[in-house]
N, CA, C and O atoms as CSV, one atom per row, in Angstrom:
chain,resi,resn,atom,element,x,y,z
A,1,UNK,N,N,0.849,-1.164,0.000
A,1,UNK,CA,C,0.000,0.000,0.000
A,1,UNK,C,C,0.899,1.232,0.000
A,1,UNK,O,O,1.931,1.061,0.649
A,2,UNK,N,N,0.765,2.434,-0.566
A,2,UNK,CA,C,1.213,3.244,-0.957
A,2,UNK,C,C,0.796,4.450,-0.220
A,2,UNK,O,O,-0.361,4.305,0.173
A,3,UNK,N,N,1.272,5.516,0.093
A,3,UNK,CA,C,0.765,6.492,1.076
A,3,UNK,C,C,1.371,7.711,0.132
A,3,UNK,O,O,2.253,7.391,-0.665
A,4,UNK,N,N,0.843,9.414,0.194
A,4,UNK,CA,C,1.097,10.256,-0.324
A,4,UNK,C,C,1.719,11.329,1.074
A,4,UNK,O,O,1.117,12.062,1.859
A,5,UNK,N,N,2.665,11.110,0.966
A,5,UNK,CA,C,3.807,12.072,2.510
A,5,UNK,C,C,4.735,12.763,1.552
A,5,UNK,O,O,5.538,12.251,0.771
A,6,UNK,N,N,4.364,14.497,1.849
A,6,UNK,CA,C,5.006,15.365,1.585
A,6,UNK,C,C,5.086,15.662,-0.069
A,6,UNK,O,O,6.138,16.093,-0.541
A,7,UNK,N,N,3.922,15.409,-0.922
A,7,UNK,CA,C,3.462,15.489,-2.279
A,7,UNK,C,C,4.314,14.063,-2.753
A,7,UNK,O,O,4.512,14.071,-3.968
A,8,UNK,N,N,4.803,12.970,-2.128
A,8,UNK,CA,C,5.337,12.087,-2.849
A,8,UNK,C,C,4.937,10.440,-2.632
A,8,UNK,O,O,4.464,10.050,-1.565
A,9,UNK,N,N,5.044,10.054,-3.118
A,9,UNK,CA,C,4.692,8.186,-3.194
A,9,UNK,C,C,5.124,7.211,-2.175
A,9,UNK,O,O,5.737,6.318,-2.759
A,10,UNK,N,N,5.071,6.994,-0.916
A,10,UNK,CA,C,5.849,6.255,0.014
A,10,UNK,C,C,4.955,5.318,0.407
A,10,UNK,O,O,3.761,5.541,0.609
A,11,UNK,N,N,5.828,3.652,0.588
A,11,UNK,CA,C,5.229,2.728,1.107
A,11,UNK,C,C,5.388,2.723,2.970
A,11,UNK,O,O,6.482,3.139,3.352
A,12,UNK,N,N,4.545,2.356,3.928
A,12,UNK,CA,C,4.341,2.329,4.993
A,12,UNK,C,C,5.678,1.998,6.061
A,12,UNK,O,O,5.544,1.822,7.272
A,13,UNK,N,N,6.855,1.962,5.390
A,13,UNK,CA,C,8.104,1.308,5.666
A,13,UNK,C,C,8.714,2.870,5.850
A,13,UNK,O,O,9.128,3.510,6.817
A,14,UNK,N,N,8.572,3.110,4.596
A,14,UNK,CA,C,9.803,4.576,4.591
A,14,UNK,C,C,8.946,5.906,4.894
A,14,UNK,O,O,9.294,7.086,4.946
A,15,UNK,N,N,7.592,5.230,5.089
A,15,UNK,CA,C,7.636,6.894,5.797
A,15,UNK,C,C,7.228,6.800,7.417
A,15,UNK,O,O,6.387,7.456,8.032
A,16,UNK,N,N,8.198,5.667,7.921
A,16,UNK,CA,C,8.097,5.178,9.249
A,16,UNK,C,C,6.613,5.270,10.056
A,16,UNK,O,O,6.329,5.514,11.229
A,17,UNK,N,N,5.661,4.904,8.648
A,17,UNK,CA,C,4.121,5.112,9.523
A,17,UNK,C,C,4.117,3.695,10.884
A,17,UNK,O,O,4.899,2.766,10.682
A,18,UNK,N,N,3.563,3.665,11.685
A,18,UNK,CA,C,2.998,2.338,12.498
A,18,UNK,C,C,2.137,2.637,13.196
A,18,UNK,O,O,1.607,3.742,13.309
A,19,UNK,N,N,1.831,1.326,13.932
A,19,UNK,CA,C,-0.015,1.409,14.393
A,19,UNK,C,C,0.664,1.551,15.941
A,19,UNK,O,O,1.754,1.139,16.340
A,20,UNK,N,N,-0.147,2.116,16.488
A,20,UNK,CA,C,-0.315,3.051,17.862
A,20,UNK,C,C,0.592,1.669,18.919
A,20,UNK,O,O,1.655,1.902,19.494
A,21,UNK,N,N,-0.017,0.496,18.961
A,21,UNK,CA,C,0.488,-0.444,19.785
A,21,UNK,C,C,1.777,-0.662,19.560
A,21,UNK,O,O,2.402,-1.250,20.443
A,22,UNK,N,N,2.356,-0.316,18.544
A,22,UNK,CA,C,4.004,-0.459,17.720
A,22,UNK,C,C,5.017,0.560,18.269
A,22,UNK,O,O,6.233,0.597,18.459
A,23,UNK,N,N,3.970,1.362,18.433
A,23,UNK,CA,C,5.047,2.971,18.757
A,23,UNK,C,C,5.142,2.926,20.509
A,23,UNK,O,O,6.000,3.708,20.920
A,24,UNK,N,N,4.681,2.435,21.209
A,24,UNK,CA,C,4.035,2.078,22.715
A,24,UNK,C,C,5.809,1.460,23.711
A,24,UNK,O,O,6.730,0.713,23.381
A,25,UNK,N,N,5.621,1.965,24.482
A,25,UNK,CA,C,6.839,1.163,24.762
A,25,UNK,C,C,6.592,0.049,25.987
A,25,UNK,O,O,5.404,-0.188,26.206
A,26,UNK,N,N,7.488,-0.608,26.746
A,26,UNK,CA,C,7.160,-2.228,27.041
A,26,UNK,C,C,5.878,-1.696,27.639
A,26,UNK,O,O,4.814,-1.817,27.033
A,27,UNK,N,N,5.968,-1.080,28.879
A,27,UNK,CA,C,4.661,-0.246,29.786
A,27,UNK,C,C,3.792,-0.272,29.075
A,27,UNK,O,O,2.929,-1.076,29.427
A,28,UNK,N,N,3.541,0.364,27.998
A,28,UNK,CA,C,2.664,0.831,26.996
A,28,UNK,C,C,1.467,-0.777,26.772
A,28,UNK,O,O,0.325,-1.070,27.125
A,29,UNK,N,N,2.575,-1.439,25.996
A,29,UNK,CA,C,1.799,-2.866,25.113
A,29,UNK,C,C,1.695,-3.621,26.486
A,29,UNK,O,O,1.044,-4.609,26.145
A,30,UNK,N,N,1.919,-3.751,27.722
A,30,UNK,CA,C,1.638,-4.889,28.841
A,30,UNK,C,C,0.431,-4.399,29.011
A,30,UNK,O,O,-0.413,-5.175,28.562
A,31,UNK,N,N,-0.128,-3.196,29.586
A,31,UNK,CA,C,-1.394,-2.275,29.493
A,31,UNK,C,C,-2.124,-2.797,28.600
A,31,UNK,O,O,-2.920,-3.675,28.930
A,32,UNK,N,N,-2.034,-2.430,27.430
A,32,UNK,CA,C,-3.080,-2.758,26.564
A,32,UNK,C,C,-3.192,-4.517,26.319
A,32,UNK,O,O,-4.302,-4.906,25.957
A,33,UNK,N,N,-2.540,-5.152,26.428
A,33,UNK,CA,C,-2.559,-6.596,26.727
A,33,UNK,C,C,-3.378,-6.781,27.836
A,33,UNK,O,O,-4.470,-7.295,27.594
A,34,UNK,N,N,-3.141,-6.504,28.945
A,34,UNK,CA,C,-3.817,-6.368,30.294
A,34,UNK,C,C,-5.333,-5.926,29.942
A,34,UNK,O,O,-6.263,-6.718,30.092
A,35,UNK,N,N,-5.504,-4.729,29.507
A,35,UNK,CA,C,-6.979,-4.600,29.057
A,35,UNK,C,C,-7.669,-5.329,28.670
A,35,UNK,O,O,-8.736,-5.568,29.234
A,36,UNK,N,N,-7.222,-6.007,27.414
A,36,UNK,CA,C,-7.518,-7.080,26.592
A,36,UNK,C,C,-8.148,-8.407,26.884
A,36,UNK,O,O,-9.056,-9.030,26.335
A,37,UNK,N,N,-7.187,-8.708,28.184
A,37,UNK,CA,C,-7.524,-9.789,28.906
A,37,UNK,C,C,-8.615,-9.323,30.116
A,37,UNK,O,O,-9.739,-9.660,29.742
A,38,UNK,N,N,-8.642,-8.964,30.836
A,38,UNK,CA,C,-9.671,-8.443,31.893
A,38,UNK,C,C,-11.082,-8.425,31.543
A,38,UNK,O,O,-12.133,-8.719,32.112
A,39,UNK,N,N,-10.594,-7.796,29.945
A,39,UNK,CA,C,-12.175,-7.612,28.995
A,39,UNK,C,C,-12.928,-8.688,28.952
A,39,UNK,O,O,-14.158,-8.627,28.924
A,40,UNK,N,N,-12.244,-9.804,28.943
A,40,UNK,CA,C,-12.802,-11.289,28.906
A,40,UNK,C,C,-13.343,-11.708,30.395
A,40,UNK,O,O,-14.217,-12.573,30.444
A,41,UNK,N,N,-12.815,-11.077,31.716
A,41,UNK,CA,C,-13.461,-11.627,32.719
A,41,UNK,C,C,-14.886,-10.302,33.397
A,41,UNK,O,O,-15.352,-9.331,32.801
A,42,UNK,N,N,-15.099,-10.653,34.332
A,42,UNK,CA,C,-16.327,-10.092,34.714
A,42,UNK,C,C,-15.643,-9.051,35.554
A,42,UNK,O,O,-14.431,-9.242,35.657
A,43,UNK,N,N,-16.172,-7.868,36.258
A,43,UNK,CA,C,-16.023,-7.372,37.190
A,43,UNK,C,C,-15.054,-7.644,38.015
A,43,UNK,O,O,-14.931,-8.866,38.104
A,44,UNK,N,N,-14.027,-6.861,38.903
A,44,UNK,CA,C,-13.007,-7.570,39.977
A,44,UNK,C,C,-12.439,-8.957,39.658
A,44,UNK,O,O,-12.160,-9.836,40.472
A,45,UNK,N,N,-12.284,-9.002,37.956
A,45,UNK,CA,C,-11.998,-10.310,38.016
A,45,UNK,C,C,-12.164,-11.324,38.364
A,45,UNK,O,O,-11.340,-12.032,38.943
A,46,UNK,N,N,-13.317,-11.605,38.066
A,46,UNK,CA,C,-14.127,-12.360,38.980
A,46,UNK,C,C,-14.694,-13.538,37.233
A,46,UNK,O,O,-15.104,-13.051,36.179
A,47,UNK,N,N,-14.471,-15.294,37.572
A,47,UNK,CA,C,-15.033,-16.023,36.560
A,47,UNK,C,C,-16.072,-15.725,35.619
A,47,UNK,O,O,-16.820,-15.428,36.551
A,48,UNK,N,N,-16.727,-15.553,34.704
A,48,UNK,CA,C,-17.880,-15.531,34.181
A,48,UNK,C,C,-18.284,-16.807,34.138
A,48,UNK,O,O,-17.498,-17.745,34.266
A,49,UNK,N,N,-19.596,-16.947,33.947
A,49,UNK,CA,C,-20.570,-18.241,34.005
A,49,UNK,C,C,-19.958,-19.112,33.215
A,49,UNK,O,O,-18.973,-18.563,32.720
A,50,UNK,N,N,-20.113,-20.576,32.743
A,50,UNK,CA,C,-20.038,-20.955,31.780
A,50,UNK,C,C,-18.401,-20.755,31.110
A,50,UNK,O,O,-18.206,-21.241,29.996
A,51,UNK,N,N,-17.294,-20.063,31.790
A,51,UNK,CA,C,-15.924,-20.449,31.409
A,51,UNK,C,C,-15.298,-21.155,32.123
A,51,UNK,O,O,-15.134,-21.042,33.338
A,52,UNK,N,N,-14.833,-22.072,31.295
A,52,UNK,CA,C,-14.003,-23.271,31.540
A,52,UNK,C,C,-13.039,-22.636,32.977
A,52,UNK,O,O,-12.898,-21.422,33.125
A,53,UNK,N,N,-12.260,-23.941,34.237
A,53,UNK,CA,C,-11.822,-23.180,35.015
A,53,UNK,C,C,-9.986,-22.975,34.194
A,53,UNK,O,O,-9.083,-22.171,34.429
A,54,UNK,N,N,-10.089,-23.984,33.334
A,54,UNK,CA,C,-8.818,-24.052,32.830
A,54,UNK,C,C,-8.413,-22.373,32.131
A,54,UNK,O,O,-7.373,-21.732,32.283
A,55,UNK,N,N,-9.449,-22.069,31.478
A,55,UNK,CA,C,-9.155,-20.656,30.383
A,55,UNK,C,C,-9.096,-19.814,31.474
A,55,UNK,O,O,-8.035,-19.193,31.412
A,56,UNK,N,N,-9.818,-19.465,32.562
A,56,UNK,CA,C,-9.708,-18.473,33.701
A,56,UNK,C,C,-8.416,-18.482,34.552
A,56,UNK,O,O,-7.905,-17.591,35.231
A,57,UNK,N,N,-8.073,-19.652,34.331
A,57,UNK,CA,C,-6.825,-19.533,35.141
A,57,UNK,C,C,-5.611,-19.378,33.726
A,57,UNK,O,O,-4.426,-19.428,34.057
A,58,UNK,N,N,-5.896,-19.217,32.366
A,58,UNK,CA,C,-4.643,-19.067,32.204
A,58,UNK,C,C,-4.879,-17.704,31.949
A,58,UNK,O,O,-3.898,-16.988,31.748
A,59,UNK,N,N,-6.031,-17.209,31.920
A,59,UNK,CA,C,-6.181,-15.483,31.696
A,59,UNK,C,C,-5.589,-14.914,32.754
A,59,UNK,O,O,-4.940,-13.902,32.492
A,60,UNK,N,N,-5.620,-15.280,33.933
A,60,UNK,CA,C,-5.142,-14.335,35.302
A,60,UNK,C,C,-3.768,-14.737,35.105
A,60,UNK,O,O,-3.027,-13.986,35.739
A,61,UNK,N,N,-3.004,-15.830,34.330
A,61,UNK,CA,C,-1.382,-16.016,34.048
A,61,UNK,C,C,-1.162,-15.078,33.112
A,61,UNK,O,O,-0.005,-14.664,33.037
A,62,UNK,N,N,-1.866,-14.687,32.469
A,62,UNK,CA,C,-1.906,-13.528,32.025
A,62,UNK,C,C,-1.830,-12.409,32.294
A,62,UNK,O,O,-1.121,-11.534,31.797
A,63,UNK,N,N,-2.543,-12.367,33.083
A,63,UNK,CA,C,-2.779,-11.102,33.672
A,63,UNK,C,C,-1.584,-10.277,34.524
A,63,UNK,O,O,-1.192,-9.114,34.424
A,64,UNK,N,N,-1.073,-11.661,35.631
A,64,UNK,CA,C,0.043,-11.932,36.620
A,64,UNK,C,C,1.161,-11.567,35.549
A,64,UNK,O,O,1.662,-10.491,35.877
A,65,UNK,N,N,1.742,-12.080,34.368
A,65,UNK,CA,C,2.855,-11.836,33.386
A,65,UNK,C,C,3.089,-10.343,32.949
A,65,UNK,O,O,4.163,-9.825,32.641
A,66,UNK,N,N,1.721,-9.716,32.998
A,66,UNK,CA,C,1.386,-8.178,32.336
A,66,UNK,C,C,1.688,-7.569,33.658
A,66,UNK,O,O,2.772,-6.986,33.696
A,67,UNK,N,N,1.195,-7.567,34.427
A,67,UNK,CA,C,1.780,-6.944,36.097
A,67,UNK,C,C,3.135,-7.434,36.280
A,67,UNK,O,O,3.753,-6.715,37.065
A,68,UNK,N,N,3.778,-8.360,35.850
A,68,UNK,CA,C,5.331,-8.297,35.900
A,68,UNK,C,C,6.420,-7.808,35.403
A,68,UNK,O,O,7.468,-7.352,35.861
A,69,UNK,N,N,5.727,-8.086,33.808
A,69,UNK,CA,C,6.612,-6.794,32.651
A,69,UNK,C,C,6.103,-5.206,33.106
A,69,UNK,O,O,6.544,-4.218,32.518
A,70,UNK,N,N,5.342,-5.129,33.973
A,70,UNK,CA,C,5.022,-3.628,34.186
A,70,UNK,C,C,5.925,-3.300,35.141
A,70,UNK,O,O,6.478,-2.220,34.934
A,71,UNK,N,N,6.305,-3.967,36.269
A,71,UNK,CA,C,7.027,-3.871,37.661
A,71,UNK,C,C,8.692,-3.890,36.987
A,71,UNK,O,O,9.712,-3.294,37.335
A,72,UNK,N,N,8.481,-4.615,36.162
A,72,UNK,CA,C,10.194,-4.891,35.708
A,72,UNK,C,C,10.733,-3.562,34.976
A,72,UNK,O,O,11.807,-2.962,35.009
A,73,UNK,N,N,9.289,-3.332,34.178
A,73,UNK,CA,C,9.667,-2.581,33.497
A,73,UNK,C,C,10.060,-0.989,34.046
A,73,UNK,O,O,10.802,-0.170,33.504
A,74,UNK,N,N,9.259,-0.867,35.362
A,74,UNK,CA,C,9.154,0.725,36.211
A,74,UNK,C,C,10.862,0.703,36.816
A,74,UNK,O,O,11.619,1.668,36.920
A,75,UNK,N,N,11.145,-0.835,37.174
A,75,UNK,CA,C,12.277,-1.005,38.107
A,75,UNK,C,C,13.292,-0.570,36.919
A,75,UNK,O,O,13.946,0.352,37.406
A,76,UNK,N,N,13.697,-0.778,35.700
A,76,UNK,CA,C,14.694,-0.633,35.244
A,76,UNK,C,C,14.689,1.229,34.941
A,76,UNK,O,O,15.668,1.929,34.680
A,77,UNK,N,N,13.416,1.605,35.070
A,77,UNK,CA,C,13.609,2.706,34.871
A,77,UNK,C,C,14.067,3.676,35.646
A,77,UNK,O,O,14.583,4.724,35.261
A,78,UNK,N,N,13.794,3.171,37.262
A,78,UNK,CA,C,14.077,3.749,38.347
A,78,UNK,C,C,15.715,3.726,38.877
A,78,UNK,O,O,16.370,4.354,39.709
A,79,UNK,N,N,16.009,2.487,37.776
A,79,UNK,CA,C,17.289,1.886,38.107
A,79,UNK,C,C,18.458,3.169,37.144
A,79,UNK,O,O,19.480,3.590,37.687
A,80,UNK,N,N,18.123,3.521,35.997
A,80,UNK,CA,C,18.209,4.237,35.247
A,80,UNK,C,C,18.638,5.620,35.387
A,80,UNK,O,O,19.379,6.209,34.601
A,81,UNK,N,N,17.846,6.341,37.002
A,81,UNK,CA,C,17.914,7.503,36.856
A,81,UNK,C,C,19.126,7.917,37.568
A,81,UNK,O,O,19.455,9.103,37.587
């Protein structure tokens, strides 16, 4: 696909376009992963009816992995300054 940047012809490569989750940094995409998943459970995280206990428990391993790259990720920054 072809894009028109600055009166000229550029494919999505060279005119360094990307989609919002791309440009995000680790913090950024664990968040929106995290959203993603939560969306699937009920309230306070709490089972919904009718889901398997196997899928609920690997969503909250989920969940637990996204709260870790977030912690790791604050620590290196703190480590940083």
């Amino acid at each position: 696909m072809l894009y028109i940047m600055d009166g000229a012809l550029c494919c999505a490569k060279c005119s360094r376009l990307f989609y919002a989750s791309q440009r995000g940094n680790v913090t950024d995409r664990a968040w929106i992963k995290q959203r993603k998943v939560e969306a699937k459970l009920r309230e306070y995280g709490q089972k919904p009816k009718r889901m398997r206990w196997k899928t609920f428990t690997r969503l909250r391993e989920k969940i637990s992995e996204c709260e870790r790259q977030k912690d790791s990720a604050f620590i290196m920054a703190m480590l940083w300054r």
